[in-house]
Every structure is written in C-alpha cells, then in structure tokens.
C-alpha positions as CSV (number, residue, x, y, z in Angstrom):
1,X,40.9,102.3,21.0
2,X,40.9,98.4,21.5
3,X,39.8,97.7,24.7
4,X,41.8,94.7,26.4
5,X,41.0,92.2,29.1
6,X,42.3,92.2,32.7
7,X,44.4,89.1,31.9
8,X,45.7,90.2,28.7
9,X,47.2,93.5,30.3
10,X,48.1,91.8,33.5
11,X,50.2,89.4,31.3
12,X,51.8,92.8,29.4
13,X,52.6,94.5,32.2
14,X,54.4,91.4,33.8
15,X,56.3,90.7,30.3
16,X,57.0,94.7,30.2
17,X,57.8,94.6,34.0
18,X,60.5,91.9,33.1
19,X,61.9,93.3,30.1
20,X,61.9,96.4,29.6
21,X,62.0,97.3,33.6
22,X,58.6,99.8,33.3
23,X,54.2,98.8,33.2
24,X,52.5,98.9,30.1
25,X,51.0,101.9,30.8
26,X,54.2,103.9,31.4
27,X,55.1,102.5,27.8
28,X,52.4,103.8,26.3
29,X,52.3,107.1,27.5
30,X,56.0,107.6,25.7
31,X,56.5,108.9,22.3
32,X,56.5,106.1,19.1
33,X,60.6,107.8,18.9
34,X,60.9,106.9,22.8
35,X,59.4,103.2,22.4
36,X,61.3,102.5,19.4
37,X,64.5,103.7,21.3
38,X,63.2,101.4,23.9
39,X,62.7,97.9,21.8
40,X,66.2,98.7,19.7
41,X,68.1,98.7,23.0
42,X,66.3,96.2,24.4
43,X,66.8,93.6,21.2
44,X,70.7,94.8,21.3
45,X,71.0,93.8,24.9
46,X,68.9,90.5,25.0
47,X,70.1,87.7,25.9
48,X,70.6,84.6,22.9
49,X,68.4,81.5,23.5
50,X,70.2,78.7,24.9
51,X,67.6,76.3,23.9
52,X,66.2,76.0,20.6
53,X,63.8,73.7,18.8
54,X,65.3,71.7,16.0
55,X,63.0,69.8,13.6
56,X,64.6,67.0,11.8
57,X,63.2,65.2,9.1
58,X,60.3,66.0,6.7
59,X,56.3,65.3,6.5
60,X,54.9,62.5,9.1
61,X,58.2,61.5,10.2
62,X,59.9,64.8,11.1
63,X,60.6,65.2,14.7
64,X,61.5,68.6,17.0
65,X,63.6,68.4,19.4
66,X,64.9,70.4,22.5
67,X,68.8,71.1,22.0
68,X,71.2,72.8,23.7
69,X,72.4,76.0,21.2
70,X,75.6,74.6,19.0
71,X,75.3,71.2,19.8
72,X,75.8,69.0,17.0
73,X,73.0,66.8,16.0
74,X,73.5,63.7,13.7
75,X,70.8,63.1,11.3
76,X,69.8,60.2,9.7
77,X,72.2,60.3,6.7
78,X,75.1,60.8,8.5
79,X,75.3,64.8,8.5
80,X,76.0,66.2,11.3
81,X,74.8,69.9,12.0
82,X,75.3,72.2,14.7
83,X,71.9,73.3,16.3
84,X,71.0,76.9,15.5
85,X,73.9,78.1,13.3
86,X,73.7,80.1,10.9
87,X,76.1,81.9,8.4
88,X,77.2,84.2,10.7
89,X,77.8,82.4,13.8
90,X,79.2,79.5,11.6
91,X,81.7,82.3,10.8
92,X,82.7,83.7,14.0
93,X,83.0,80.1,15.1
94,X,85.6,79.0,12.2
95,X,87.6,83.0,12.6
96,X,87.8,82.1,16.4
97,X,88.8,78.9,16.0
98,X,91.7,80.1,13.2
99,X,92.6,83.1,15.7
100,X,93.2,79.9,18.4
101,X,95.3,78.1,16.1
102,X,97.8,81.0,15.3
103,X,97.8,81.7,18.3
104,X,98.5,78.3,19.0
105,X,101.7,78.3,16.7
106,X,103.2,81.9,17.7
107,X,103.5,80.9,20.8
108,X,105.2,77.3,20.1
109,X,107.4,79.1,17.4
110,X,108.6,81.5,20.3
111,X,109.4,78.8,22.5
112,X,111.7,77.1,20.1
113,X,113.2,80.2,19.2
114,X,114.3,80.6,22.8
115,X,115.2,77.4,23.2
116,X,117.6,77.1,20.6
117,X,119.0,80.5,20.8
C-alpha cells in the first residue's frame, strides 16, 4: 500500500475533518458501499461556490478574474455574460423570473377586480 507523508495525511485528515465530519483513517476503515454513500451525500449537500474564476479573452491577452457567482461581466465586444451560468441555472433563473412576473399580474388583476366590483 502507498505509504504517505506526515504532511500529506495531516492535510487529509484536516480536509476530511471539515467535510465529511470524521479522520482519514476512520474513512478508510468503512466499506467502498459506505464511502461512496459518504461522498454522494456529501456532493448533494455542499455548498455552491460563491466565487468563481472567469477567464476572458483568448491566447496572451486572456485575463482571469475573481467574480462574484451571477454577476454579469461585460466583455470586450459588448456581450454581457453572467459569471458561472450555465444551461441549467440560466433556466431556473428565466422560470423564476417568469413565475415573478405572473405572479406579478395575478395579483394586480385581483386588485382591479375588487376595485371595480
């Protein structure tokens, strides 16, 4: 068995200590089922990054920035883009923001109908 250091486990066992709330070597003495039950929970439960890294541009003159998560970043050309979406957030973003807006006119459709009636 691969043998490690005494700063490479000391590092696991703080990461596992954080995370997963148990030492290395109490996660290794579980079952392969047990520590996969263990790393699906704990990617289900994990908090999403707040801060990502963004590079914009291409080749010498690309840059990578720090951004807040769904800020939106104008490039060069004009484009604006919102920092780490993809198709799926993009989606719950625009189905929230259509639920808000029906919401929205129910609500001011109601309070005409009582007005006038």
């Amino acid at each position: 068995m691969y043998q490690m250091s005494d700063v490479t486990k000391a590092s696991l066992n703080n990461l596992f200590s954080r995370g997963m709330g148990m030492s290395l070597d109490a996660f290794s003495e579980l079952t392969i089922e047990e520590q996969e039950a263990l790393f699906t929970q704990h990617r289900q439960h994990r908090a999403p990054k707040k801060t990502i890294k963004m590079r914009i541009g291409s080749g010498e003159t690309a840059m990578t920035l720090n951004v807040q998560s769904g800020t939106k970043v104008m490039l060069t050309g004009g484009t604006i883009i919102r920092a780490g979406a993809n198709p799926e957030s993009e989606r719950l973003r625009v189905n929230r923001r259509i639920d808000k807006i029906l919401t929205t006119q129910k609500e001011k459709s109601k309070s005409l109908l009582k007005k006038y009636h």
